[in-house]
N, C-alpha and C positions, 0 to 999 in steps of 0.2 A: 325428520328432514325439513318441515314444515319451518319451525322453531328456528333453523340453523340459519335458514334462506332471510327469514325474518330480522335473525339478527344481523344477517352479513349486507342486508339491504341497508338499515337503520343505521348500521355502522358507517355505510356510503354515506348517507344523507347527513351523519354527522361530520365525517370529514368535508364536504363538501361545504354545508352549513359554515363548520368555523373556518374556513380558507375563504369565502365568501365576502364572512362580517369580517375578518380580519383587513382584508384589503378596503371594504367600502370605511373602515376605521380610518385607515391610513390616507385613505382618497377625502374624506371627510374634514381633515384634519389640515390636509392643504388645503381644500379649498377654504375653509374656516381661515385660514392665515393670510390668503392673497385676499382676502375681503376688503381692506382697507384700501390695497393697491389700485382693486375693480372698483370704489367708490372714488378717489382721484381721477380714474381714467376715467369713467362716465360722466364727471363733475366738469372734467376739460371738456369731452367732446362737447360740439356744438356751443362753447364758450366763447367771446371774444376772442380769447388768447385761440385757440381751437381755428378759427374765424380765419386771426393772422396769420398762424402758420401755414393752414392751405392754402391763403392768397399768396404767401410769398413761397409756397413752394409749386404753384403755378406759375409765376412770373418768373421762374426759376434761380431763385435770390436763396438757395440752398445749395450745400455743398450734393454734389452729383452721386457723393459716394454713403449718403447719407441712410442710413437706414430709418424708414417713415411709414412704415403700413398704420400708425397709428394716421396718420392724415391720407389714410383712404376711406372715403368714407362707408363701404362695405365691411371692412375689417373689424372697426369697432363696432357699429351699427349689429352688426352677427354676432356678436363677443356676449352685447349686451339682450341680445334676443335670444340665446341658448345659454346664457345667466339665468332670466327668468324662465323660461322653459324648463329647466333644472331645478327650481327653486317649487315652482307648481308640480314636475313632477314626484318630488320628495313628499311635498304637504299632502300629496294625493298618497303614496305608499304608508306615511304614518298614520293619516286618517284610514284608513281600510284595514290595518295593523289593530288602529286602537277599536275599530268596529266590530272585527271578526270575532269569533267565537272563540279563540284558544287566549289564552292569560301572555299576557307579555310582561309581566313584574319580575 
């Protein structure tokens, strides 16, 4: 019975394991792709151009119906600080990955 439990556990932990990597694949894979998107929009914010739009969408010299959370300055400012929060948390998971004791090849 030992043997059964053993294998019906292991069996969990492999469905669970590839339903896991399979999703951090796919998550992986957009964030790989908006990468470019997220270096423009970090490149704007606090730009000139960045500069003029919040001034003129203070002075309200923008359309009312406009949609603008990029000129809050919260919205990006967060975007870009759980970017790198995400970026360190990764480097930490692979370094510890490449540390440990089990074979990842």
């Amino acid at each position: 019975m030992e043997q059964i439990e053993r294998i019906q556990e292991m069996e969990r932990c492999l469905d669970h394991a590839e339903r896991a990597i399979r999703e951090l694949s796919k998550a992986l894979s957009a964030f790989e792709e908006v990468q470019p998107e997220y270096r423009r929009l970090n490149e704007y914010y606090g730009s000139d151009l960045w500069m003029g739009d919040y001034e003129d969408d203070e002075a309200g010299q923008l359309p009312k119906d406009l949609k603008r959370g990029v000129l809050s300055q919260d919205a990006v400012y967060d975007l870009i600080t759980e970017n790198r929060e995400l970026l360190v948390r990764m480097l930490k998971l692979v370094t510890a990955a490449l540390e440990s004791d089990y074979d990842i090849g």
